[in-house]
C-alpha positions as CSV (number, residue, x, y, z in Angstrom):
1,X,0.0,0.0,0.0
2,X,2.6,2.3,1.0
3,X,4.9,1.6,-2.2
4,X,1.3,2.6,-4.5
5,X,1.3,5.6,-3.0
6,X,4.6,6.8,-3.5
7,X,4.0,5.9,-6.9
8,X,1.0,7.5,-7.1
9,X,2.2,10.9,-5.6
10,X,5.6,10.3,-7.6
11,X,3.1,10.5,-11.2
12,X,1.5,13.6,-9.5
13,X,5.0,15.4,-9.1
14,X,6.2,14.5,-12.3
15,X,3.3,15.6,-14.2
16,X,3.5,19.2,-12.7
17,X,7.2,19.2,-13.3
18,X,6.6,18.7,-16.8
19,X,4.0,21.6,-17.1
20,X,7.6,23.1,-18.2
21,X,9.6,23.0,-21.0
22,X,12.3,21.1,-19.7
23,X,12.3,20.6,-16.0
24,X,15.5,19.9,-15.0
25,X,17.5,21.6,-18.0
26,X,18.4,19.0,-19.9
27,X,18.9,20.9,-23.2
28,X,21.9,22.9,-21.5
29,X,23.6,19.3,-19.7
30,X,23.6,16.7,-21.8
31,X,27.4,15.9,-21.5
32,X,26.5,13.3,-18.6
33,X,24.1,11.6,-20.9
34,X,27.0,11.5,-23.9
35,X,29.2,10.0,-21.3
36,X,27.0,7.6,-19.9
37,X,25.9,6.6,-23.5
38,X,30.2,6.5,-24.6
39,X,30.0,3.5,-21.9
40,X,27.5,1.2,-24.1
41,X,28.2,2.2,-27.8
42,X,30.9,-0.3,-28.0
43,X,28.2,-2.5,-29.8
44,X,24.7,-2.4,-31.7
45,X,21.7,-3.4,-29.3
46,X,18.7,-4.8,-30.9
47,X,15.7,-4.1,-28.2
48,X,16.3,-1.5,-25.5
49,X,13.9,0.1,-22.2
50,X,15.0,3.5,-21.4
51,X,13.2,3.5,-17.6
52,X,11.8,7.0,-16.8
53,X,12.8,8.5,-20.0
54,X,10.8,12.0,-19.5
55,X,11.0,13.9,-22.6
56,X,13.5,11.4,-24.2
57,X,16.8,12.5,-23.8
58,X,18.5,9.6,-23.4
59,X,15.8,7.3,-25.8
60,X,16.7,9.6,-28.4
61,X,20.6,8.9,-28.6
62,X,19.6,5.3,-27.6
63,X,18.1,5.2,-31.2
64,X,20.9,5.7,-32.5
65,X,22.7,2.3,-31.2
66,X,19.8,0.5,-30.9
67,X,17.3,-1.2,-33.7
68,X,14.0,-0.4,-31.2
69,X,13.6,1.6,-28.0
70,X,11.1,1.4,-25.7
71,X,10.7,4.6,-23.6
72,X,8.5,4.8,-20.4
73,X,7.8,6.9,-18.3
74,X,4.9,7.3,-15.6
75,X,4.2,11.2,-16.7
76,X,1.8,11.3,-19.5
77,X,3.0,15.0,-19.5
78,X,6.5,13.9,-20.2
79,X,5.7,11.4,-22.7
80,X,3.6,14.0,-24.6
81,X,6.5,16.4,-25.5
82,X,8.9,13.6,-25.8
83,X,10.6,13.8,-29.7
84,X,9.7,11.4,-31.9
85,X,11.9,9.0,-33.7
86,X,11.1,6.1,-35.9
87,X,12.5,3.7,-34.1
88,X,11.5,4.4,-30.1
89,X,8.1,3.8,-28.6
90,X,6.6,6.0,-25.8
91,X,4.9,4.4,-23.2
92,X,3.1,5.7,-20.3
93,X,3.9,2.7,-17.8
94,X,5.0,2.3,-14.4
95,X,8.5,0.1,-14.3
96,X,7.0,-1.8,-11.3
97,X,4.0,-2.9,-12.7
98,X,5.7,-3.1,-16.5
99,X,5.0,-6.1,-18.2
100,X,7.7,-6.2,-21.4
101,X,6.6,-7.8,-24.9
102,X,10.3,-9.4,-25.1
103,X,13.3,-9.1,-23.1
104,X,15.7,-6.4,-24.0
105,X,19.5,-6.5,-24.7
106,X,20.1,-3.0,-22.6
107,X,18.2,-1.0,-19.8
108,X,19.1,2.4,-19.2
109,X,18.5,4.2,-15.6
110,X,19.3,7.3,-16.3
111,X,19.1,9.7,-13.8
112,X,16.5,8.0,-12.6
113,X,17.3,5.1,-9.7
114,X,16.7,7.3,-6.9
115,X,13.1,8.0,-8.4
116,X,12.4,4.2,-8.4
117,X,12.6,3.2,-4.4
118,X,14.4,4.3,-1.5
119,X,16.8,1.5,-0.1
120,X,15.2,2.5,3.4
121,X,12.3,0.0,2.0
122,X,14.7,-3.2,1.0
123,X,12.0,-5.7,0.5
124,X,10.3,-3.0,-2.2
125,X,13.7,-2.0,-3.4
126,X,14.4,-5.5,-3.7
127,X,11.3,-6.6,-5.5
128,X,12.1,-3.8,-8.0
129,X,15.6,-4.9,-8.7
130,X,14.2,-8.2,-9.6
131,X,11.6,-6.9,-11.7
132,X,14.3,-4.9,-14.1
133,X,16.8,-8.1,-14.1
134,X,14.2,-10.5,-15.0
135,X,13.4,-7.7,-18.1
136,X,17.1,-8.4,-19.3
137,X,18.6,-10.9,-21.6
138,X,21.0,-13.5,-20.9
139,X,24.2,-11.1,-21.6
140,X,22.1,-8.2,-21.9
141,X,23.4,-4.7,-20.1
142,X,22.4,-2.4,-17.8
143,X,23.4,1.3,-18.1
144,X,23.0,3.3,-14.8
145,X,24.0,6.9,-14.5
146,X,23.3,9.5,-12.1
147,X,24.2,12.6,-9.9
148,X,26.7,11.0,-7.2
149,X,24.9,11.6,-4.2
150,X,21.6,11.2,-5.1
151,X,22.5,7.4,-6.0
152,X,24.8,5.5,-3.7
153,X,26.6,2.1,-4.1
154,X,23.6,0.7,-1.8
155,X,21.9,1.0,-5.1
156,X,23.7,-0.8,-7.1
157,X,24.4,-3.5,-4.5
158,X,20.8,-4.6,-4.7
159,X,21.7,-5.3,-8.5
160,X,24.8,-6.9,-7.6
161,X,23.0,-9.2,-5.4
162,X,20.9,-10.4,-8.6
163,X,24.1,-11.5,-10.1
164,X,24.7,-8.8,-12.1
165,X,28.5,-7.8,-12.4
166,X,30.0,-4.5,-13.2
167,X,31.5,-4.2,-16.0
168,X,32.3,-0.6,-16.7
169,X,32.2,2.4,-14.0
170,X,33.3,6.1,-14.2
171,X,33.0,9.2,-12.6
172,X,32.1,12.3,-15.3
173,X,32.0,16.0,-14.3
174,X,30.2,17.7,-16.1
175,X,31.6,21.0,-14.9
176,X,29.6,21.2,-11.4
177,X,28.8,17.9,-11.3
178,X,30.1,14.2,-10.1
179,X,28.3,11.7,-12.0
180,X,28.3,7.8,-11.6
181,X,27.8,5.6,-14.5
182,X,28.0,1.9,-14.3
183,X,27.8,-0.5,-16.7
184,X,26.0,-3.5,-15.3
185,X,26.1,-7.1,-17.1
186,X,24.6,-10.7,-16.1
């Protein structure tokens, strides 16, 4: 009960954050979303699930290393001024309750981990961790990046403890910034 209504007040937030342009001024930062892409371009991807892709900043370069992207959000607000491109999907969807038509090769949580659960709520946190690995294929990737700070290596313990394995990690500053990106693999 307690996890619907964070969810619930969660969709509220996002959708009045969204009543602008660009909420969190994305246009004028994107070098953390070049870097954290840099980490997973080594190869092409065939299916992909940007989680919490808001106006689609990271589905759109996504597209371009990717043969389909699927982009969801829970703000229909976001999803409405997202850009469209041939090959990426919108999706008004909540990750917890997401039910995938396939598996994908690579999951991005871009900025966007400390959105999805607090690791005060394990057993929630936990469920949710589960949720996004059992969305990935056998070899598939996951591509976490985000203000350092806001997500802590308690967060990405919980995917460790899935069996996922790092495979890449950097620190980017963008300037004022730390970010963490990590590339996760199974």
């Amino acid at each position: 009960m307690l996890i619907q209504l964070f969810d619930f007040l969660k969709r509220i937030n996002m959708n009045r954050a969204y009543q602008s342009p660009d909420p969190w001024n994305r246009e004028n930062r994107i070098g953390d979303i070049d870097s954290a892409v840099e980490l997973v371009s080594d190869q092409r991807y065939g299916i992909c699930l940007d989680v919490g892709t808001g106006i689609g900043h990271y589905a759109e370069r996504m597209a371009k290393i990717c043969d389909k992207v699927i982009a969801i959000d829970i703000s229909p607000e976001a999803i409405k001024k997202a850009k469209k491109i041939s090959n990426v999907e919108y999706q008004v969807a909540n990750i917890r309750t997401y039910i995938a038509p396939a598996q994908f090769d690579l999951i991005v949580l871009g900025d966007v981990l400390y959105y999805l659960g607090d690791v005060r709520f394990p057993k929630e946190f936990d469920k949710l961790i589960a949720h996004i690995y059992g969305l990935l294929k056998p070899m598939g990737r996951i591509l976490i990046s985000s203000r350092l700070g806001f997500t802590q290596d308690s967060h990405i313990t919980h995917f460790l403890e899935q069996g996922l394995k790092i495979e890449k990690e950097k620190i980017f500053n963008d300037g004022k910034r730390n970010w963490k990106q990590v590339v996760l693999t199974n």
